[in-house]
PQR file with spaces between the fields and no chain letter, atoms N, CA, C, O and H, PARSE charges and radii, in Angstrom:
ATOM       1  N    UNK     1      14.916  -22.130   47.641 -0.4000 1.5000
ATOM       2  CA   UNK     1      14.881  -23.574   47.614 -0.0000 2.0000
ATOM       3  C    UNK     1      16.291  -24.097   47.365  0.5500 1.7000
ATOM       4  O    UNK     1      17.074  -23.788   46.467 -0.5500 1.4000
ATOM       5  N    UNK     2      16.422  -24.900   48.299 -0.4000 1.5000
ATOM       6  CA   UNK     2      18.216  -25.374   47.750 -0.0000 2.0000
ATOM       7  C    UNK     2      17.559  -26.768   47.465  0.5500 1.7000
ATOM       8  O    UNK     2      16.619  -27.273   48.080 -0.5500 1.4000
ATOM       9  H    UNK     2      15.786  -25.151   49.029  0.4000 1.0000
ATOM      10  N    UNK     3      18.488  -27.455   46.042 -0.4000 1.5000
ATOM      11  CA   UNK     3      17.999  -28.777   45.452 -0.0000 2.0000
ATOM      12  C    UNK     3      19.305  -29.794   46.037  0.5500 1.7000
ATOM      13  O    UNK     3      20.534  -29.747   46.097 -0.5500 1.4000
ATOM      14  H    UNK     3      19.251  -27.045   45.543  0.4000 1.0000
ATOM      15  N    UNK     4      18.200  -30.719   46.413 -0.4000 1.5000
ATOM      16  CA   UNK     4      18.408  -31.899   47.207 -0.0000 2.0000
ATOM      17  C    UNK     4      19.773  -32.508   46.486  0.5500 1.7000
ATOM      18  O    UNK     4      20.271  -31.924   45.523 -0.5500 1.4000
ATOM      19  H    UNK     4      17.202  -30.757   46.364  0.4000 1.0000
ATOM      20  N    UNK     5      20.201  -33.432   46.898 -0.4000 1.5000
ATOM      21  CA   UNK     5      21.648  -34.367   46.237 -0.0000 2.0000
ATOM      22  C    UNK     5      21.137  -35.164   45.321  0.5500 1.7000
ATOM      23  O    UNK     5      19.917  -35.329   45.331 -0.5500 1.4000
ATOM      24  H    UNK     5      19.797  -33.905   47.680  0.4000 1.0000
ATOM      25  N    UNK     6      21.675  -35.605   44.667 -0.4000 1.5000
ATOM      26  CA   UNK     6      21.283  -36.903   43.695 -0.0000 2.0000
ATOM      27  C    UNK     6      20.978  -38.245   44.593  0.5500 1.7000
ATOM      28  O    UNK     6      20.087  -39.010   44.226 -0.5500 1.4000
ATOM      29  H    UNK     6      22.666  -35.471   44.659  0.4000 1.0000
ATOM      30  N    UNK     7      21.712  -38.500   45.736 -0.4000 1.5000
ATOM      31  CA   UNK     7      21.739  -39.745   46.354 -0.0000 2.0000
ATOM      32  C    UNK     7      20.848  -39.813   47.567  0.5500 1.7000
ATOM      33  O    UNK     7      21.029  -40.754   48.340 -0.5500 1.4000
ATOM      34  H    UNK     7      22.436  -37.879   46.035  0.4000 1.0000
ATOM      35  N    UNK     8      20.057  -39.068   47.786 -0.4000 1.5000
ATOM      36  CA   UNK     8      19.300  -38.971   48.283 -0.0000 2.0000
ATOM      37  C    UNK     8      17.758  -38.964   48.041  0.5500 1.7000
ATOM      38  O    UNK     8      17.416  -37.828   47.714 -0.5500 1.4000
ATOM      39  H    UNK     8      19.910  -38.304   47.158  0.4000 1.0000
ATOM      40  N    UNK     9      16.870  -39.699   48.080 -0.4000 1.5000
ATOM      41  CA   UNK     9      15.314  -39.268   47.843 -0.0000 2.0000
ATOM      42  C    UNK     9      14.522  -38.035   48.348  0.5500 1.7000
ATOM      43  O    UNK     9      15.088  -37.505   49.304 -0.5500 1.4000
ATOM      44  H    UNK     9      17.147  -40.622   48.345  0.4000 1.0000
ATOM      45  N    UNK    10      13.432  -37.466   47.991 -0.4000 1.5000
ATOM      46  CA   UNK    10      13.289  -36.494   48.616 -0.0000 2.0000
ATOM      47  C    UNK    10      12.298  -36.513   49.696  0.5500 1.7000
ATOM      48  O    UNK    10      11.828  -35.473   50.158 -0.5500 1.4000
ATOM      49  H    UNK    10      12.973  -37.897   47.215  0.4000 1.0000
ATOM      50  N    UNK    11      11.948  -37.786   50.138 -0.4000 1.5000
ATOM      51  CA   UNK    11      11.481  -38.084   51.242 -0.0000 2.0000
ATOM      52  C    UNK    11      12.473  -37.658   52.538  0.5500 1.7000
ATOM      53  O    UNK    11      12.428  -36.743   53.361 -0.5500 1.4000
ATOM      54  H    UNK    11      12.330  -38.630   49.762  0.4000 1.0000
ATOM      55  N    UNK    12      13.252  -38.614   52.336 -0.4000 1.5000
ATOM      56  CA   UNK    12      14.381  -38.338   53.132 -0.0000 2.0000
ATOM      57  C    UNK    12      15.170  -37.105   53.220  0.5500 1.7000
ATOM      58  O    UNK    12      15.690  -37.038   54.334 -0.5500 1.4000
ATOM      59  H    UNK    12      13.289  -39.356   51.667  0.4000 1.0000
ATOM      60  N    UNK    13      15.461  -36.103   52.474 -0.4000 1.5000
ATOM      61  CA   UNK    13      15.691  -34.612   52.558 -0.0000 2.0000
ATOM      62  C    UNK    13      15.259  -33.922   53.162  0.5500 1.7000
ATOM      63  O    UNK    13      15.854  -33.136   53.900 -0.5500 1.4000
ATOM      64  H    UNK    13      15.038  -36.158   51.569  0.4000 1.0000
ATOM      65  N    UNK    14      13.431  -34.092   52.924 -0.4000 1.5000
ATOM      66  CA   UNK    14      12.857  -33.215   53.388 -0.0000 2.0000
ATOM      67  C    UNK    14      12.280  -33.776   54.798  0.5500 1.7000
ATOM      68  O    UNK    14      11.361  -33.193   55.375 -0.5500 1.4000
ATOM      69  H    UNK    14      12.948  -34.730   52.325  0.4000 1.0000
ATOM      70  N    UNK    15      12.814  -34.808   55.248 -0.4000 1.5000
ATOM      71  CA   UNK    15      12.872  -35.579   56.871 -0.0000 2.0000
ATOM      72  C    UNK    15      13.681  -35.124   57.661  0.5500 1.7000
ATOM      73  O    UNK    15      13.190  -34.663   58.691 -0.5500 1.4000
ATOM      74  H    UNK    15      13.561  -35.282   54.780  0.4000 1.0000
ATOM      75  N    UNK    16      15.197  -35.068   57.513 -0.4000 1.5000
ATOM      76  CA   UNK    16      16.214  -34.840   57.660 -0.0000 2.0000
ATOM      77  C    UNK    16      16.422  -33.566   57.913  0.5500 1.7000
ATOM      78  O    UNK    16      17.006  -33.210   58.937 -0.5500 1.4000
ATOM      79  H    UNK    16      15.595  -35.443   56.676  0.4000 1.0000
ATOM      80  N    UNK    17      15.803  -32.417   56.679 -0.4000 1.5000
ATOM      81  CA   UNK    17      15.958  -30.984   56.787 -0.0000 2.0000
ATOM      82  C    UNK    17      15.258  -30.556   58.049  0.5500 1.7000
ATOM      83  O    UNK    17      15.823  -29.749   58.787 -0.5500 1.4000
ATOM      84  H    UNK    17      15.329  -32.707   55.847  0.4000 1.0000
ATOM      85  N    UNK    18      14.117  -31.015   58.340 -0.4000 1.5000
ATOM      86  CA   UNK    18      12.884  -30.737   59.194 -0.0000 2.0000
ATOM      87  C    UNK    18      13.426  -31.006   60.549  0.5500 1.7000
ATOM      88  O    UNK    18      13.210  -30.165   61.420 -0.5500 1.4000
ATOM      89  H    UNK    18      13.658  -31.671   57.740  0.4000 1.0000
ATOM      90  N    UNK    19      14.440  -32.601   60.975 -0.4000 1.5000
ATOM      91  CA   UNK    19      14.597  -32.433   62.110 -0.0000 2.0000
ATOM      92  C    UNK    19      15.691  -31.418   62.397  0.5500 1.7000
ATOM      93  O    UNK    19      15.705  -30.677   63.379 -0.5500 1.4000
ATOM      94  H    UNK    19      14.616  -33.285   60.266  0.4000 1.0000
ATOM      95  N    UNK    20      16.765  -31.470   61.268 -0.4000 1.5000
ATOM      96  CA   UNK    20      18.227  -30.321   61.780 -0.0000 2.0000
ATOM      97  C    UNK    20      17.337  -28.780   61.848  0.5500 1.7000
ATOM      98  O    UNK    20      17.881  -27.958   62.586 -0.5500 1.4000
ATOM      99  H    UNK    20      16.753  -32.072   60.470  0.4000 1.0000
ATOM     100  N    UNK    21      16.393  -28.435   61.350 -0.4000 1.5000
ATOM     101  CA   UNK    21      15.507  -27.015   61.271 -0.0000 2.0000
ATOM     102  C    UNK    21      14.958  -26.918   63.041  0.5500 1.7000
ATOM     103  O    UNK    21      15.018  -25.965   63.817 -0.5500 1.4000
ATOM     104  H    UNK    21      15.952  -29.103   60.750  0.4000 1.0000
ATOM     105  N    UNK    22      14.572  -27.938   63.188 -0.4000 1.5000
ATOM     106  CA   UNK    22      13.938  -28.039   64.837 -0.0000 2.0000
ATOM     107  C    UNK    22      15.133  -27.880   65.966  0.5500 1.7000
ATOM     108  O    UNK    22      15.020  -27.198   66.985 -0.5500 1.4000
ATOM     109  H    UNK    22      14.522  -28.712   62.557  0.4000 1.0000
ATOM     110  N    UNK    23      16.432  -28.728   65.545 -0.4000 1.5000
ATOM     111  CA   UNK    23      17.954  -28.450   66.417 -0.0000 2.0000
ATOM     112  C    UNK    23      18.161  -27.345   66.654  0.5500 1.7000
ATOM     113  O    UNK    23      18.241  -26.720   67.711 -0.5500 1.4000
ATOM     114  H    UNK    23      16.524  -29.281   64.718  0.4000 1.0000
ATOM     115  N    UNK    24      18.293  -26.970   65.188 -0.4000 1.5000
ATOM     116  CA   UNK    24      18.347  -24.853   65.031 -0.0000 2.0000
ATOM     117  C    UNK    24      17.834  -24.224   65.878  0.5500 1.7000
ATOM     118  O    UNK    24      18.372  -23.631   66.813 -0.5500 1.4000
ATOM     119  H    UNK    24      18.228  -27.478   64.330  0.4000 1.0000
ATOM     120  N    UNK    25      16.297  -24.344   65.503 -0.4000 1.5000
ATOM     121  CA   UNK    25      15.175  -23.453   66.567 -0.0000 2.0000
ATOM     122  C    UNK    25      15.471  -23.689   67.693  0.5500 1.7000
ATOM     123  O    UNK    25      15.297  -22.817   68.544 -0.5500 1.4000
ATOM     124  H    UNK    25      15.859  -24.826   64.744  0.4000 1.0000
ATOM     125  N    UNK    26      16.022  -24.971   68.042 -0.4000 1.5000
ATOM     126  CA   UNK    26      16.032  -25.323   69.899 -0.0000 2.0000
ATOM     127  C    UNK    26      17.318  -24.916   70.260  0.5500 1.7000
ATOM     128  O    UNK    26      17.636  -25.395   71.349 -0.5500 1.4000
ATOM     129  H    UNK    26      16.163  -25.679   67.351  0.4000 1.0000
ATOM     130  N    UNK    27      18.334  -24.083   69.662 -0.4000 1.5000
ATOM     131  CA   UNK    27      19.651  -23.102   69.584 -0.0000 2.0000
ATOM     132  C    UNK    27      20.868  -23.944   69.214  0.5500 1.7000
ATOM     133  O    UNK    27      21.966  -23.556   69.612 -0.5500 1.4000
ATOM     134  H    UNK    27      18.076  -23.694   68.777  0.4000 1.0000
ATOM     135  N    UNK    28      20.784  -24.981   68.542 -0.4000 1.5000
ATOM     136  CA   UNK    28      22.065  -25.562   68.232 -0.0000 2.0000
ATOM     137  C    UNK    28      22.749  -24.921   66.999  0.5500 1.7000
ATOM     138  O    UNK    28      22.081  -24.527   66.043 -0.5500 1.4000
ATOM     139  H    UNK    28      19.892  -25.296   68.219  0.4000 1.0000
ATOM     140  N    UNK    29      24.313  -24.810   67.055 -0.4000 1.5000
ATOM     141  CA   UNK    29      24.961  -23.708   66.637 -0.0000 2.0000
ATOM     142  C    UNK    29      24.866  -24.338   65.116  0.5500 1.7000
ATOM     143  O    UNK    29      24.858  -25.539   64.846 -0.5500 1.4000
ATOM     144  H    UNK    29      24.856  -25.130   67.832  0.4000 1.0000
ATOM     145  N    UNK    30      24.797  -23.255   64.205 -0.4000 1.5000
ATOM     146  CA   UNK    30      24.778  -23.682   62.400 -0.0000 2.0000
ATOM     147  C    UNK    30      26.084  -24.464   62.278  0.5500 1.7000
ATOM     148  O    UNK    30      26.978  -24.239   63.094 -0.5500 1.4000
ATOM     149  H    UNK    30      24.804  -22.280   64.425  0.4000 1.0000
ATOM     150  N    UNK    31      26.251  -25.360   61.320 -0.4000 1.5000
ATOM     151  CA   UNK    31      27.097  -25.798   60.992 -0.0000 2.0000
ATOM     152  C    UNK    31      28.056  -25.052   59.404  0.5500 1.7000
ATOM     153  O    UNK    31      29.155  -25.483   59.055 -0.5500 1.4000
ATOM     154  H    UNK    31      25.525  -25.543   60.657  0.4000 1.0000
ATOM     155  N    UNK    32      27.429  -24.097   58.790 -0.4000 1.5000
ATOM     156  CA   UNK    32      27.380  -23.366   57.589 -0.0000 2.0000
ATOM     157  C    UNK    32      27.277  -22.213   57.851  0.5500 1.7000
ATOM     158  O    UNK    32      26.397  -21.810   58.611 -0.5500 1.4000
ATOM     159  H    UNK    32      26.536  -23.747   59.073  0.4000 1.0000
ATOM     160  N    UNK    33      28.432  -21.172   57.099 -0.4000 1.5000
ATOM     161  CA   UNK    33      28.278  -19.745   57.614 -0.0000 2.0000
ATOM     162  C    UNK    33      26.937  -18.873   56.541  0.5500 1.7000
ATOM     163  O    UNK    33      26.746  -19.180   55.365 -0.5500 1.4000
ATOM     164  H    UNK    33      29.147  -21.499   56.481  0.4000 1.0000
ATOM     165  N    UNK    34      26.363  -18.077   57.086 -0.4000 1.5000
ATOM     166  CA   UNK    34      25.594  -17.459   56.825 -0.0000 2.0000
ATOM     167  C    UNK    34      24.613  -17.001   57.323  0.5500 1.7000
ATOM     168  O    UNK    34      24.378  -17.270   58.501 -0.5500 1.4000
ATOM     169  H    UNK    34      26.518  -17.828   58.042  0.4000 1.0000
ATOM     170  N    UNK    35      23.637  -16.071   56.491 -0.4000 1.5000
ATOM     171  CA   UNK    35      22.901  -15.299   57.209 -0.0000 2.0000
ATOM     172  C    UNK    35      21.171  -15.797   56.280  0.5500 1.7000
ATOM     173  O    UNK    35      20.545  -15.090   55.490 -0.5500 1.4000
ATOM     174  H    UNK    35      23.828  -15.852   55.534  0.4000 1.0000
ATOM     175  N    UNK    36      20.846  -17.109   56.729 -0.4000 1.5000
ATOM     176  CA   UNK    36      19.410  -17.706   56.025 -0.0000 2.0000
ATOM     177  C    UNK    36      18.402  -18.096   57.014  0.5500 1.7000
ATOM     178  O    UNK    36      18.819  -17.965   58.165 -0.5500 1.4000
ATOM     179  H    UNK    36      21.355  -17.682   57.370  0.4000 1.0000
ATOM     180  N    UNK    37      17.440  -18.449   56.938 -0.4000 1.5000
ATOM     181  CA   UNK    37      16.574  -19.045   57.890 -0.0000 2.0000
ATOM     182  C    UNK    37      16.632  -20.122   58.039  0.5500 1.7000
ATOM     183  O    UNK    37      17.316  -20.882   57.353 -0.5500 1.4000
ATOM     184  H    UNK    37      17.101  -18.555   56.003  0.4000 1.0000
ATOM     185  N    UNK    38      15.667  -20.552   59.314 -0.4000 1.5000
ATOM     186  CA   UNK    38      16.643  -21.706   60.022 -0.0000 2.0000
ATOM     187  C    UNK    38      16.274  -22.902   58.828  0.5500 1.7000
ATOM     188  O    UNK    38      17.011  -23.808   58.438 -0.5500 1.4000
ATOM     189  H    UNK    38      15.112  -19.936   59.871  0.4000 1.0000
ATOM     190  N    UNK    39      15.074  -22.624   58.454 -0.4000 1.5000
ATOM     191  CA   UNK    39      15.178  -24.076   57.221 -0.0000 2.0000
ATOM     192  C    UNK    39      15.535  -23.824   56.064  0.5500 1.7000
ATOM     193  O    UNK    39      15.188  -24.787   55.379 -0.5500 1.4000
ATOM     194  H    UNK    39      14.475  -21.888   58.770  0.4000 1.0000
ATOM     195  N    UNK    40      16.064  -23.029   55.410 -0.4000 1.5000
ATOM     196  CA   UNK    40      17.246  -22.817   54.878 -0.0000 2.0000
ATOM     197  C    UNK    40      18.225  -23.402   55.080  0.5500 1.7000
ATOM     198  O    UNK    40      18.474  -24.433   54.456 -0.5500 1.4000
ATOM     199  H    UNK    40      16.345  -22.247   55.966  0.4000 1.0000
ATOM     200  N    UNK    41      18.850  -23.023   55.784 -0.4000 1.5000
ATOM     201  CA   UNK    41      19.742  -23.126   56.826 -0.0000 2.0000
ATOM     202  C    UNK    41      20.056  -25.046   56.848  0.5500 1.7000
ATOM     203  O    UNK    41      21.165  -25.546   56.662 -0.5500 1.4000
ATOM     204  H    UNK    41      18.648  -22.185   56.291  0.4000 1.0000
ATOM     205  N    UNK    42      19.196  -25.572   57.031 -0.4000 1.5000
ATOM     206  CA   UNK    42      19.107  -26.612   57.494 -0.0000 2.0000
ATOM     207  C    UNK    42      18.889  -27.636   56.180  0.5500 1.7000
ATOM     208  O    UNK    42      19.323  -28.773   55.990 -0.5500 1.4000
ATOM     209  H    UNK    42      18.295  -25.166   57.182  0.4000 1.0000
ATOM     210  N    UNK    43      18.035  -26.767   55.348 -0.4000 1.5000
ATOM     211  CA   UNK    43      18.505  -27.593   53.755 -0.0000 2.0000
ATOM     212  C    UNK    43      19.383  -27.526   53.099  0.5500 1.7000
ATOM     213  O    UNK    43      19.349  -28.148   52.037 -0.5500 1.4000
ATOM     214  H    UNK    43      17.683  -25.844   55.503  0.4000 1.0000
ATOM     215  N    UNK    44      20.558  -26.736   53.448 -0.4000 1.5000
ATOM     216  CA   UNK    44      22.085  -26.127   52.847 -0.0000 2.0000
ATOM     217  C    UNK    44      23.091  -27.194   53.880  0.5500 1.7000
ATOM     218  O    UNK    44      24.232  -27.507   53.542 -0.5500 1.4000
ATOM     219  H    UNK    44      20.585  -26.230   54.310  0.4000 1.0000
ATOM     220  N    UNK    45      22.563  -27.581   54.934 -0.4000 1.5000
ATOM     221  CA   UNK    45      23.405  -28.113   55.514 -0.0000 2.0000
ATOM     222  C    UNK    45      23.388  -30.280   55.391  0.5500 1.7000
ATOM     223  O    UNK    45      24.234  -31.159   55.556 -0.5500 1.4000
ATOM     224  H    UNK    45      21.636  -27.326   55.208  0.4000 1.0000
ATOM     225  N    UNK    46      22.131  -30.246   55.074 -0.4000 1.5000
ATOM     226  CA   UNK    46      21.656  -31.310   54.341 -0.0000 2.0000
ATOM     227  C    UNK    46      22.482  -31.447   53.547  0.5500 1.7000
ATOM     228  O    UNK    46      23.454  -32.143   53.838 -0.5500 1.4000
ATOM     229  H    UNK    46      21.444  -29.532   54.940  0.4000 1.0000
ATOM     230  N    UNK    47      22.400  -30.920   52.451 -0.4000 1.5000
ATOM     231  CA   UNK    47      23.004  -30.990   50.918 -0.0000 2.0000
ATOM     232  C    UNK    47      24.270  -30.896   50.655  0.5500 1.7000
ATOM     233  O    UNK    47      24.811  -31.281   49.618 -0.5500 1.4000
ATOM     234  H    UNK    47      21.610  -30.354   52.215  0.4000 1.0000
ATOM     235  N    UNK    48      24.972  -30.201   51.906 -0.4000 1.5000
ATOM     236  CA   UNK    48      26.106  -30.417   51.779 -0.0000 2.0000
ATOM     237  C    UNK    48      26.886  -31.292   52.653  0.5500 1.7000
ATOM     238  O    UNK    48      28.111  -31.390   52.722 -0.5500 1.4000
ATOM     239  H    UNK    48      24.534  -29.888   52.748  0.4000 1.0000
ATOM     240  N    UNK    49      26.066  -31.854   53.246 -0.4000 1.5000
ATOM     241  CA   UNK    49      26.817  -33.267   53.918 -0.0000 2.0000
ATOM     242  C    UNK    49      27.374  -33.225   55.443  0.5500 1.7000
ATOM     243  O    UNK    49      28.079  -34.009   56.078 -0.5500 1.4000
ATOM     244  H    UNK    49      25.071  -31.774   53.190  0.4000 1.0000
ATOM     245  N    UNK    50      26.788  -32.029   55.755 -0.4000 1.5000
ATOM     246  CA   UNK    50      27.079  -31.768   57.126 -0.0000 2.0000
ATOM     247  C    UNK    50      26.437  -32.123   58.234  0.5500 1.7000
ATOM     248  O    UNK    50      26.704  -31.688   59.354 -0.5500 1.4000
ATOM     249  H    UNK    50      26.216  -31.392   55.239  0.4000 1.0000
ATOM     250  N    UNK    51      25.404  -33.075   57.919 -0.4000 1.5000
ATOM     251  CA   UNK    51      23.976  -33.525   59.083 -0.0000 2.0000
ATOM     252  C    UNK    51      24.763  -35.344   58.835  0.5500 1.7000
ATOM     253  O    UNK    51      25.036  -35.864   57.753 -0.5500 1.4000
ATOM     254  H    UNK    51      25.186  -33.428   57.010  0.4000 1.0000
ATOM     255  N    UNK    52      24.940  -35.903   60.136 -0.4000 1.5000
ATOM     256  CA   UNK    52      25.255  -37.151   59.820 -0.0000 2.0000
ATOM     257  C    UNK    52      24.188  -38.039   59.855  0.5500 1.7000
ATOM     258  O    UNK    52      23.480  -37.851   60.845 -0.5500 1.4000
ATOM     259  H    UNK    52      24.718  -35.481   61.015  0.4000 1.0000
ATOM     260  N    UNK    53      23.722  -39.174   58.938 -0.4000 1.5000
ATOM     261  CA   UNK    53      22.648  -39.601   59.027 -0.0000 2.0000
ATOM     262  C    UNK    53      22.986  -40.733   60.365  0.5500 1.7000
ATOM     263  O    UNK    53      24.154  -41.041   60.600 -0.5500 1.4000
ATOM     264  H    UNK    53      24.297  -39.327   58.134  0.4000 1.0000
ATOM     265  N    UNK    54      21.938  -41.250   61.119 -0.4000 1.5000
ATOM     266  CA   UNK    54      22.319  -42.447   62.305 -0.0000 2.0000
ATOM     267  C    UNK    54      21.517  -43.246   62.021  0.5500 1.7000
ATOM     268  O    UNK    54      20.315  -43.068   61.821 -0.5500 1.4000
ATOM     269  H    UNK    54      20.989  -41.000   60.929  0.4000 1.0000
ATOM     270  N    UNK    55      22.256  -44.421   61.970 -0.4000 1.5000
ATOM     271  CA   UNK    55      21.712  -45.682   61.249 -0.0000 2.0000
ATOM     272  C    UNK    55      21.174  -46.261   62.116  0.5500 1.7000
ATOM     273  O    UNK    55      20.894  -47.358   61.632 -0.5500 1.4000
ATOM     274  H    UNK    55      23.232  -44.565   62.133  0.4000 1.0000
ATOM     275  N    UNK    56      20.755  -46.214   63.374 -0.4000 1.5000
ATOM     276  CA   UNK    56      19.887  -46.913   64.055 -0.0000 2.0000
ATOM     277  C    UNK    56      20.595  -47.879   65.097  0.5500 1.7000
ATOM     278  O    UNK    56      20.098  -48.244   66.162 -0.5500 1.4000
ATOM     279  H    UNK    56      20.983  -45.323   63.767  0.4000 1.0000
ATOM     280  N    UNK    57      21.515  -48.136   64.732 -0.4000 1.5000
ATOM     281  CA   UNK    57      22.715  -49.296   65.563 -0.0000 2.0000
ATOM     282  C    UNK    57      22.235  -49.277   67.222  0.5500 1.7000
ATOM     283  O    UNK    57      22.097  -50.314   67.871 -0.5500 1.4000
ATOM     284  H    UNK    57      21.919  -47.840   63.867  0.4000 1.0000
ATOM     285  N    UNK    58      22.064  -48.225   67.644 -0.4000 1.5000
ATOM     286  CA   UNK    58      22.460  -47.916   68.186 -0.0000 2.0000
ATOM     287  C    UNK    58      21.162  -47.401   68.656  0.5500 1.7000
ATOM     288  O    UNK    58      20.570  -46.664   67.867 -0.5500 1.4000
ATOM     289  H    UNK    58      22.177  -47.383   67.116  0.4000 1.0000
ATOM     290  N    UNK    59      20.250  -47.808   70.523 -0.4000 1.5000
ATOM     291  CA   UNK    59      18.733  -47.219   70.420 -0.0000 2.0000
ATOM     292  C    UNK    59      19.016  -45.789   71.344  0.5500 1.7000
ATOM     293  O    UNK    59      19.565  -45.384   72.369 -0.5500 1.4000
ATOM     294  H    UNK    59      20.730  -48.406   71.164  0.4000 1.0000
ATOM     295  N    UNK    60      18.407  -45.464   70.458 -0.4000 1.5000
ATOM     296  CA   UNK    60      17.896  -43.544   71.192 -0.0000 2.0000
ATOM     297  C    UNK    60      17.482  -43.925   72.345  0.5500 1.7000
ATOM     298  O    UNK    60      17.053  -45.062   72.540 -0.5500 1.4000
ATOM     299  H    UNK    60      17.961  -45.793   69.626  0.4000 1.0000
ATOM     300  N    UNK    61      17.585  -42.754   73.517 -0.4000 1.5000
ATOM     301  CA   UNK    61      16.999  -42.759   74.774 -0.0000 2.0000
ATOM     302  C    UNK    61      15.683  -42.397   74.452  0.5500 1.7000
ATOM     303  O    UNK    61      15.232  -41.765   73.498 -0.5500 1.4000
ATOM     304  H    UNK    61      17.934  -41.831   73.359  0.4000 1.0000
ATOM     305  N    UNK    62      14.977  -43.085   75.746 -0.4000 1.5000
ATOM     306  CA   UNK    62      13.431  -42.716   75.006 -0.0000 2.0000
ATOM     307  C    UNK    62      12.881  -41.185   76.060  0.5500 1.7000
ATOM     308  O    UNK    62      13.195  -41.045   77.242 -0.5500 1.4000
ATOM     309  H    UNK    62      15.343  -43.599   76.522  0.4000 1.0000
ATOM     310  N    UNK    63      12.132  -40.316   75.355 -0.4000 1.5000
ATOM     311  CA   UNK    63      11.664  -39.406   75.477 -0.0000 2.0000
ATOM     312  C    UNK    63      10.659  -39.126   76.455  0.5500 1.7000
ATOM     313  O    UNK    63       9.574  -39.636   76.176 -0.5500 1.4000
ATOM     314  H    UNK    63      11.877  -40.430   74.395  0.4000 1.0000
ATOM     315  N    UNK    64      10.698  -38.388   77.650 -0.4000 1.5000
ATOM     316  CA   UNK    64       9.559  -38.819   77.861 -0.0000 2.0000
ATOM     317  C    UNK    64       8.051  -37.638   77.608  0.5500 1.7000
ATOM     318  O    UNK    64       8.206  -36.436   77.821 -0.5500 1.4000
ATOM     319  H    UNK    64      11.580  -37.974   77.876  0.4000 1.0000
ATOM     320  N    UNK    65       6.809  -38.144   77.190 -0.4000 1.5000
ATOM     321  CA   UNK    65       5.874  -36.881   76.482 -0.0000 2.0000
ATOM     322  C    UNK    65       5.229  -36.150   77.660  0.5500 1.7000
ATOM     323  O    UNK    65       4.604  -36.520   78.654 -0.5500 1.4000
ATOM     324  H    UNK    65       6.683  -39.121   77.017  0.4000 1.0000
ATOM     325  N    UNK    66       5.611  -34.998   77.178 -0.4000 1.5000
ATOM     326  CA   UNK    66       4.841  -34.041   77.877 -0.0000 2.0000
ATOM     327  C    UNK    66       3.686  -33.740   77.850  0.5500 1.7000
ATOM     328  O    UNK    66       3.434  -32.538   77.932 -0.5500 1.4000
ATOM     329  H    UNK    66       6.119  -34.697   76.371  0.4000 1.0000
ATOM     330  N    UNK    67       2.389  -34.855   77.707 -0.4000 1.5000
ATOM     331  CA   UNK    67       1.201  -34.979   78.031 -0.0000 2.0000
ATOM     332  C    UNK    67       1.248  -35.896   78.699  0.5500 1.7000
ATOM     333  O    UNK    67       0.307  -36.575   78.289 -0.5500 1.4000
ATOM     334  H    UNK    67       2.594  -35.831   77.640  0.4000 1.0000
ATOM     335  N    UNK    68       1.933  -36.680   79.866 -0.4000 1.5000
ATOM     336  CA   UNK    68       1.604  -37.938   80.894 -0.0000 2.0000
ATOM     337  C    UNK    68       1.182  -37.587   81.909  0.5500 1.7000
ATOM     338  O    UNK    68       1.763  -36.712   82.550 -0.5500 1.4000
ATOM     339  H    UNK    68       2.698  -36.129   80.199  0.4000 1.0000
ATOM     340  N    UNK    69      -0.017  -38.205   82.368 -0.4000 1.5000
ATOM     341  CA   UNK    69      -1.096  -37.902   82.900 -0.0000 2.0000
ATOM     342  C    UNK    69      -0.104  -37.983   84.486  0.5500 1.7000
ATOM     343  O    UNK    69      -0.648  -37.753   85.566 -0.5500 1.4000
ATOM     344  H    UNK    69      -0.489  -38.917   81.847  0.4000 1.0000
């Protein structure tokens, strides 16, 4: 278990950890050297300030779902 920052809630940690854990799995390169699992991995990189949060400014392309009929 790596413990969250002070300035952070742990809603948001454990939001945050979950999507950089999914980047991982989908092969995006670690940002932190080591040898942990990918959500590990991804809560070490959280905590240490290496995931930039995006404030929204700015709209995401939209997705399109792979259940459309």
């Amino acid at each position: 278990m790596v413990p969250r920052p002070a300035s952070s809630n742990a809603y948001e940690f454990v939001t945050v950890a979950a999507l950089r854990a999914k980047q991982l799995l989908a092969g995006c390169t670690p940002r932190l050297d080591g040898d942990h699992s990918v959500a590990t991995m991804a809560q070490m990189e959280v905590a240490a300030g290496r995931v930039a949060r995006a404030d929204g400014a700015e709209p995401l392309p939209q997705r399109q779902s792979l259940w459309q009929l």
